[in-house]
C-alpha positions as CSV (number, residue, x, y, z in Angstrom):
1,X,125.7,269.5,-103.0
2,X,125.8,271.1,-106.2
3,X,125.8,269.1,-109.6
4,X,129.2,270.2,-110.4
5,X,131.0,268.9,-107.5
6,X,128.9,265.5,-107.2
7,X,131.0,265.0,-111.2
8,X,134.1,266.0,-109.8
9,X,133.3,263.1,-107.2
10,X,132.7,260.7,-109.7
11,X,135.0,261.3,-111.8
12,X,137.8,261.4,-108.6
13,X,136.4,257.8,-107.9
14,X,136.9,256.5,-111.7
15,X,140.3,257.6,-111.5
16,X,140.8,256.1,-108.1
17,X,139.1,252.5,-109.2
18,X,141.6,252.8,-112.4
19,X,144.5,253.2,-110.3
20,X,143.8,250.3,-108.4
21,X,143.2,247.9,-111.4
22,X,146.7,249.0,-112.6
23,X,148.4,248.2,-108.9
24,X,146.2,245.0,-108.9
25,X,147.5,244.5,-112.3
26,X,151.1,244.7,-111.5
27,X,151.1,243.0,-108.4
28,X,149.6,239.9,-110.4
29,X,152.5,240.5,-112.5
30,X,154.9,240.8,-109.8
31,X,153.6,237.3,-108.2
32,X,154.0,235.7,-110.9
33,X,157.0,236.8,-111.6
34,X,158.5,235.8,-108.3
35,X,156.4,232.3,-108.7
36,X,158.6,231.8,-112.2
37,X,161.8,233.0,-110.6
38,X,160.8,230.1,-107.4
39,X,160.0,227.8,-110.1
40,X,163.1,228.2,-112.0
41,X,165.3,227.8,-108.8
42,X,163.7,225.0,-107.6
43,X,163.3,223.4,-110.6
44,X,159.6,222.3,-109.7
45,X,156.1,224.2,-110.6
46,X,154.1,225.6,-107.9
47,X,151.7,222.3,-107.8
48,X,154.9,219.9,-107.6
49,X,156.1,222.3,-104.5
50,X,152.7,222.2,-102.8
51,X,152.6,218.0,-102.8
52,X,155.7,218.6,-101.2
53,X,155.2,220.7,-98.7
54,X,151.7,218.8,-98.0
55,X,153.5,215.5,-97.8
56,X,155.9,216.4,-95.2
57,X,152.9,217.8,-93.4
58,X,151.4,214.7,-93.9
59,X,154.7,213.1,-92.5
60,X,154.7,214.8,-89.8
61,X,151.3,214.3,-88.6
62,X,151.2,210.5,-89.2
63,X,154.9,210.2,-87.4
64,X,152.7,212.2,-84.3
65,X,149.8,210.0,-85.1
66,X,151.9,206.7,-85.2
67,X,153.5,207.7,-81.5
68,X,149.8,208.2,-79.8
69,X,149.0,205.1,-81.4
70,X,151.6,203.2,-79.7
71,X,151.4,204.6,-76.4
72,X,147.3,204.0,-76.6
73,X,148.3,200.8,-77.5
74,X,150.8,200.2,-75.0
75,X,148.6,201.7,-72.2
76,X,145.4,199.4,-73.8
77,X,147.6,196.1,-73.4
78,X,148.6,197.4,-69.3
79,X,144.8,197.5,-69.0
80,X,144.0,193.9,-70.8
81,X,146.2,192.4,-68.9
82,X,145.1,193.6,-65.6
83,X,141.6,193.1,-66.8
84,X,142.1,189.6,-67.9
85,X,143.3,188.8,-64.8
86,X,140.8,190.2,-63.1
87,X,138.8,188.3,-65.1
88,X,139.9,185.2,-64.5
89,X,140.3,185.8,-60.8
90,X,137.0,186.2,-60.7
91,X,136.5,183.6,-62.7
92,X,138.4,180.9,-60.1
93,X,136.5,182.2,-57.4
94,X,132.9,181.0,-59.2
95,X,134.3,177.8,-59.7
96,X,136.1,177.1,-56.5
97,X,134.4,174.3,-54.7
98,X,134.4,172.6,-51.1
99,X,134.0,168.9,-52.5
100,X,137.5,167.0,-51.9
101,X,138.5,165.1,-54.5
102,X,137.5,161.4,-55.0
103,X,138.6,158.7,-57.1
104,X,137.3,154.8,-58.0
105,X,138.0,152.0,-55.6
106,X,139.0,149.6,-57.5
107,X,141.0,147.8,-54.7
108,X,140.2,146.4,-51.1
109,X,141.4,143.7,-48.4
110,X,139.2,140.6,-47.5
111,X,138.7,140.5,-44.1
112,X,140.0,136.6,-44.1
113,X,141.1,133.6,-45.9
114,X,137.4,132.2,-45.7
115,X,135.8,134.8,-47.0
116,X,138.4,134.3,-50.0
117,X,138.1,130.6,-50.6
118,X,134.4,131.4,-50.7
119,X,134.7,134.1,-53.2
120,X,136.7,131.8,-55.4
121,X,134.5,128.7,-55.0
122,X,134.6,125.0,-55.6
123,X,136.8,124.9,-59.0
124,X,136.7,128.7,-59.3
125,X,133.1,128.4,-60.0
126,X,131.8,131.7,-58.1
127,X,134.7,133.7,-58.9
128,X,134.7,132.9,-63.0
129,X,130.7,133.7,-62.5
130,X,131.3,137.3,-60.8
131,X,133.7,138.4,-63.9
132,X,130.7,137.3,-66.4
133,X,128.1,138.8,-64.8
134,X,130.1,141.9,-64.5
135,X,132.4,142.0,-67.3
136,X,135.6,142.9,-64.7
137,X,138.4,140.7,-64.1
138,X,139.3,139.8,-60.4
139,X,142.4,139.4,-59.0
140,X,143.6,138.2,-55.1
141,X,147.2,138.0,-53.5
142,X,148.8,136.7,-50.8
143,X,148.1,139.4,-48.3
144,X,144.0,138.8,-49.4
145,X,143.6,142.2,-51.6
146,X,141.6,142.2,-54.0
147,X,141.5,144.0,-57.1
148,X,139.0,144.3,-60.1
149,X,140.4,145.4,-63.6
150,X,138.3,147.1,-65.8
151,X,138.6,149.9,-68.4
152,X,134.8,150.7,-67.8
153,X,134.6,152.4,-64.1
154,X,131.1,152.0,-64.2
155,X,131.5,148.1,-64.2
156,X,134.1,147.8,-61.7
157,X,132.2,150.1,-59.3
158,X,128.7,147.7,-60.0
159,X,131.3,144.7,-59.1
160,X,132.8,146.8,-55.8
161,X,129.3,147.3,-54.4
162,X,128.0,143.5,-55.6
163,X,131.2,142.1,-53.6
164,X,130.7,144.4,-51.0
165,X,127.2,143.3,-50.4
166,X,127.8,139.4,-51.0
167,X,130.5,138.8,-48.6
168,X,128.2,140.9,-46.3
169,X,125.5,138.5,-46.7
170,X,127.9,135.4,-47.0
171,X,125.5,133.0,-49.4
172,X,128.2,133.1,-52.1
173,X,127.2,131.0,-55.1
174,X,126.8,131.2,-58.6
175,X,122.4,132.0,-58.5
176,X,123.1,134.2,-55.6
177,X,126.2,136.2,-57.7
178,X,123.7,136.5,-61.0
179,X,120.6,138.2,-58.4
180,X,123.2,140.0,-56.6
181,X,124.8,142.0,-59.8
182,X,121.5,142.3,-61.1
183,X,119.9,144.3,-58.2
184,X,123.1,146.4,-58.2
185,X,123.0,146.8,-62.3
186,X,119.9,148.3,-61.6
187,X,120.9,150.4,-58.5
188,X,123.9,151.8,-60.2
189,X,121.6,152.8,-63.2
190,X,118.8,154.7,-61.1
191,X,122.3,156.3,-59.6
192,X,123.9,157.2,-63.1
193,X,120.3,159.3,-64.2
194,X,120.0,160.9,-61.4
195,X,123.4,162.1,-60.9
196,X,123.7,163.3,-64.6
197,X,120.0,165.1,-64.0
198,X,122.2,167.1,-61.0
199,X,125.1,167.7,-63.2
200,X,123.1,169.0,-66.0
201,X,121.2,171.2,-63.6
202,X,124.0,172.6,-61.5
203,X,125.3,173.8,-64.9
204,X,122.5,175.1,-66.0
205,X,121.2,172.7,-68.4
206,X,117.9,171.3,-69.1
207,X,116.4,169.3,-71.7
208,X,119.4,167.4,-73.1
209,X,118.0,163.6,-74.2
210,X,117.5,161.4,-71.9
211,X,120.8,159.1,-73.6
212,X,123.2,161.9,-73.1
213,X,122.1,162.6,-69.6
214,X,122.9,158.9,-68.8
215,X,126.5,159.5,-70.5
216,X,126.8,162.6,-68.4
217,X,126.0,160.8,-65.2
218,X,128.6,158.4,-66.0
219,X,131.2,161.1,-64.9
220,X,130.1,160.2,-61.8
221,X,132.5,156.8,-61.6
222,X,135.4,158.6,-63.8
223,X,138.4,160.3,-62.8
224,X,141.4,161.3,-63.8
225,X,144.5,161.7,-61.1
226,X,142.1,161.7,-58.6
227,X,140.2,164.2,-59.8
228,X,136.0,163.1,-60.0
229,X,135.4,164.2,-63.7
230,X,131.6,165.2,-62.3
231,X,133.2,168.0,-60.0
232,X,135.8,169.1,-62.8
233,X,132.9,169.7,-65.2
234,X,130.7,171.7,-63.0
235,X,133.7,173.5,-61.6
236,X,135.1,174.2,-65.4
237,X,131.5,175.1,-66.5
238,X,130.8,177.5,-63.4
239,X,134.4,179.4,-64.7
240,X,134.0,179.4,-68.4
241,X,130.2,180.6,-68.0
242,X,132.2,183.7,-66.4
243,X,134.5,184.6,-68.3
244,X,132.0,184.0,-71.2
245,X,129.9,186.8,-69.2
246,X,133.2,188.9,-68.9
247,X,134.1,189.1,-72.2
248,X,130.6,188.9,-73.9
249,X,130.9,185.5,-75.2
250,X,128.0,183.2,-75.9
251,X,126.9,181.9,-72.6
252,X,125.1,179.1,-74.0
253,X,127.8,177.6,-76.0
254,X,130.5,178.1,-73.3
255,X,127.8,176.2,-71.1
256,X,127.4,173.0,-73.3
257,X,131.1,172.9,-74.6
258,X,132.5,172.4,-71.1
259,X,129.5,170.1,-70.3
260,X,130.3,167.7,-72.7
261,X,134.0,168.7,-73.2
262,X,134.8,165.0,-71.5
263,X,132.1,163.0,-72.3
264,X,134.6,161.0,-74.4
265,X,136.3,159.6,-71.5
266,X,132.9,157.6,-70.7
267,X,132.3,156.2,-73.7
268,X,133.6,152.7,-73.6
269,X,132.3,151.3,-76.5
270,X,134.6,153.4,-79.1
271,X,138.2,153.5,-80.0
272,X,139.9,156.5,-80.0
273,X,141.7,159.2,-77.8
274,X,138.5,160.7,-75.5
275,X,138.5,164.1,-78.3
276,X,138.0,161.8,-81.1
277,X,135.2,160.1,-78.7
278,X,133.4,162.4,-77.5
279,X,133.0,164.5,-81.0
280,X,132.1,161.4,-82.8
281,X,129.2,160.9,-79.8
282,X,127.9,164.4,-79.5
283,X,127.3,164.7,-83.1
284,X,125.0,162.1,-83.0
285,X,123.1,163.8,-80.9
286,X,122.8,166.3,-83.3
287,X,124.1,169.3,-81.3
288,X,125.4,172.5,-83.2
289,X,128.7,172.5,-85.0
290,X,129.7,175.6,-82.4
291,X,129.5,172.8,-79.4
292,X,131.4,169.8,-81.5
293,X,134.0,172.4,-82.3
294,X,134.5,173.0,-78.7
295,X,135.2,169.6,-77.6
296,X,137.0,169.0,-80.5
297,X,139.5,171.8,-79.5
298,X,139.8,171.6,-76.1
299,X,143.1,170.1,-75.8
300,X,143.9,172.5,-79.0
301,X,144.3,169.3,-81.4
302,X,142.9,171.7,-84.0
303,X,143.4,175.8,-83.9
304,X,140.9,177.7,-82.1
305,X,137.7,178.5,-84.5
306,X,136.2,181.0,-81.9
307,X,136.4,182.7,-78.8
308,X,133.9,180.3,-77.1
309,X,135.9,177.3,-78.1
310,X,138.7,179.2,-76.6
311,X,137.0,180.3,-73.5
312,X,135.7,176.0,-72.7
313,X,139.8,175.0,-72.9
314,X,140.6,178.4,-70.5
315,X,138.4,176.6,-68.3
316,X,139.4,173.7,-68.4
317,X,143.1,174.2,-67.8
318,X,142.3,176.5,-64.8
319,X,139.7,173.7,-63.1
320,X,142.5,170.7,-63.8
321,X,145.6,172.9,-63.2
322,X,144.4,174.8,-60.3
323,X,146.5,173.2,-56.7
324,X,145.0,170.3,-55.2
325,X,142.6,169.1,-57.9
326,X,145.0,166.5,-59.0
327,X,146.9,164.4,-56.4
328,X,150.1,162.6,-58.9
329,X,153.3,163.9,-57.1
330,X,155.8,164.7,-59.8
331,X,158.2,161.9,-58.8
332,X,155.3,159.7,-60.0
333,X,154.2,161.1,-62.8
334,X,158.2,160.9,-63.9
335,X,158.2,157.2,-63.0
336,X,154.9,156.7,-64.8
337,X,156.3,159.1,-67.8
338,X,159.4,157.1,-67.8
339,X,158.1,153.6,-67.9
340,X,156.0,154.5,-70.9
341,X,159.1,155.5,-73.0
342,X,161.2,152.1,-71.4
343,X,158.7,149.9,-72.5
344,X,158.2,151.6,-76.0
345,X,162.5,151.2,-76.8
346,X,162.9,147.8,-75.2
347,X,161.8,146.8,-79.1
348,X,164.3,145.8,-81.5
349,X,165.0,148.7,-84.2
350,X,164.0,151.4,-82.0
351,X,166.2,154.4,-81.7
352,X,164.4,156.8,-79.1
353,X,161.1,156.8,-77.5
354,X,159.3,160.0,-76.4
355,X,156.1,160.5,-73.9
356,X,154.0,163.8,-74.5
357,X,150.4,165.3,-73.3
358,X,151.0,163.2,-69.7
359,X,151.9,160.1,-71.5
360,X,148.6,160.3,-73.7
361,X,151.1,160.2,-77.0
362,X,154.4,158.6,-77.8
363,X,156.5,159.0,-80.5
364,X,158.8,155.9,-81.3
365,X,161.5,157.1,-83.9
366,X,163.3,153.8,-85.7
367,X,166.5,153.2,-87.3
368,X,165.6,153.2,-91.0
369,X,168.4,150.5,-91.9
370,X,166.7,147.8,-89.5
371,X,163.0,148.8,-89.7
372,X,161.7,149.2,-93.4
373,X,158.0,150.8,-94.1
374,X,156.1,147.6,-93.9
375,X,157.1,146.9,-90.2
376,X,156.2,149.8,-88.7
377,X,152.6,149.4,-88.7
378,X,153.6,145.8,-86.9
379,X,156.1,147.7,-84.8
380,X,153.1,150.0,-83.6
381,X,150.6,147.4,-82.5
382,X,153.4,145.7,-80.9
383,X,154.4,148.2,-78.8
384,X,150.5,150.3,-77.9
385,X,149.8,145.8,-77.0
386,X,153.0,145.7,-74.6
387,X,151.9,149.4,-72.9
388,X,148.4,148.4,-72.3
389,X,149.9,145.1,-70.6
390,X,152.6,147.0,-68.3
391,X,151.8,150.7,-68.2
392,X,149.7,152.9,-66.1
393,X,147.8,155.3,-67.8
394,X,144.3,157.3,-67.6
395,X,142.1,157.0,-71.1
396,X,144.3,156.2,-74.2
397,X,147.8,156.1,-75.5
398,X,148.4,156.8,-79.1
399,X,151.6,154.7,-80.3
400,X,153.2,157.1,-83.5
401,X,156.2,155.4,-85.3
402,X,158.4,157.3,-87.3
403,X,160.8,156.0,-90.3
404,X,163.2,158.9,-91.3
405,X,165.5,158.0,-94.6
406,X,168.0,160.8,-95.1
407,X,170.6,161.3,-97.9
408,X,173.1,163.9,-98.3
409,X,176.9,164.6,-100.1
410,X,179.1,167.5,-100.5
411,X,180.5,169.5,-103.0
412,X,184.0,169.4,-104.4
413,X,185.8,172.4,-102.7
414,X,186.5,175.6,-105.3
């Protein structure tokens, strides 16, 4: 290509290049022209009408995003739920058991009139020595049954098996009585370690103190509506150790909150419901605040601090809940319900009496115009003295008067 014609090229593509500037140029101008003539319409610049238009984007999306939530959510519950009960399905079917249900004989028949004058002895001698020596009370009827009152079930069982044995061997007298219950003190003993050695090892515990495993054994000789508290608390520990595997709880903790959960209600020695109790004794044995909380919460007299704690009352209602564990047929535990709020409003002043937690707590309200402050306290004793006299009841009852003073008056009408 000649020299000539490669300038006329150039100089077509400077003229070309120019042309497009001055289009670029007035499309610029256009653009913003129309933006201004938008603007001025709209009354909004172009910045104002982009937030716009990105927040009803926005809008849109999280309206979309709100919906899947819900129906993830919705579809997440449906799953719990069936996974929970798996869960605790599963859980049952650890802690189902084949032991039947025992309970403390604290009753039986003599099997004649001799054997019963013998019993009492010349002046009441032998009988007033048995209830030292064992610290129970005996009582005999007509119809030669006799009972032995205790609160402590491991003295009335050392009494059962000390009558049992002298009326067996028939040298009833006050030396013989003393060497009698002492053997069986020592019997019962060797019997409370190693039960509490099996408990502790069927649920999976070892090196507890020696103290505490003698507490534990006690369970043995406890129950509660029939229900022997040494197969509740392996069955409740066997189920709250999985649904603490299920859920990813800590094992251990579950393990030694349901171990111990009761271990109020063999402590004789304290006053107190058996939560109070059995905190107050586990802490002096210096276990970890996780474990008190547990027994502290397992009839949820304070909120739930974890899921373990949780997990140990679960258990616990499942294992004393479940059908056939406990024997009291409702019209009894009506009766029993309804003779612990007769005997707390036969008192003078007393407006309405009220039995909750299976007669465990009673709320006495008063009439404030006959009972003033300082009589309540009196009023309270009074009546938790008159229930321990006439009522049946497992553990403790907590008496709770309540003095209400109300004033009110009314406007003039406008």
């Amino acid at each position: 290509m000649a020299d000539d014609d490669i300038k006329i090229l150039v100089e077509d593509l400077r003229h070309d290049r120019e042309n497009l500037e001055k289009r670029r140029e007035a499309l610029k101008k256009r653009e913003e022209e129309l933006v201004s003539r938008l603007e001025k319409a709209s009354n909004m610049t172009a910045d104002e009408a982009k937030k716009i238009l990105l927040d009803e984007i926005q809008s849109e999306l999280t309206a979309e995003v709100a919906q899947k939530i819900r129906k993830s959510e919705e579809r997440i519950k449906e799953d719990a739920n069936e996974k929970a009960k798996e869960i605790l399905i599963d859980a049952m079917k650890h802690g189902a058991t084949d032991y039947v249900a025992e309970f403390t004989v604290s009753s039986f028949v003599l099997p004649n009139e001799d054997v019963k004058g013998r019993i009492i002895g010349a002046g009441g001698r032998n009988i007033r020595t048995f209830e030292r020596e064992t610290g129970v009370e005996i009582e005999i009827d007509e119809s030669n049954e006799i009972r032995l009152s205790s609160f402590d079930s491991v003295r009335r069982e050392i009494a059962k098996r000390a009558l049992e044995r002298l009326i067996k061997d028939a040298r009833i007298q006050p030396s013989r009585i003393e060497e009698v219950v002492k053997e069986v003190k020592k019997e019962v003993d060797d019997i409370i370690l190693e039960e509490g050695k099996r408990i502790t090892h069927e649920c999976g515990v070892y090196n507890l103190p020696m103290d505490l495993i003698n507490l534990i054994g006690r369970y043995k000789f406890r129950t509660s509506y029939g229900q022997n508290l040494a197969i509740h608390t392996i069955e409740e520990t066997k189920i709250g150790i999985s649904i603490a595997n299920e859920v990813g709880a800590n094992v251990d903790i579950v393990r030694l909150g349901c171990l111990l959960h009761d271990i109020g209600k063999v402590v004789t020695d304290e006053e107190g419901t058996h939560v109070d109790v059995g905190v107050s004794t586990i802490k002096k044995f210096g276990l970890p605040k996780e474990i008190i909380a547990c027994v502290a919460e397992h009839h949820e007299d304070k909120p739930f601090s974890s899921v373990e704690s949780t997990i140990v009352w679960v258990a616990d209602a499942i294992s004393g809940s479940r059908p056939g564990a406990r024997y009291e047929p409702h019209e009894e535990y009506v009766t029993r319900m309804s003779k612990i709020e007769e005997i707390a409003g036969s008192f003078s002043g007393v407006d309405s009496a009220m039995a909750f937690q299976a007669g465990r707590d009673v709320r006495v309200i008063v009439k404030p115009d006959e009972v003033d402050d300082d009589k309540i306290t009196v009023l309270a004793h009074e009546i938790a003295q008159k229930l321990e006299k006439e009522a049946q009841y497992a553990g403790q009852i907590k008496v709770t008067v309540i003095r209400e003073v109300r004033a009110s008056d009314t406007t003039k009408a406008h």
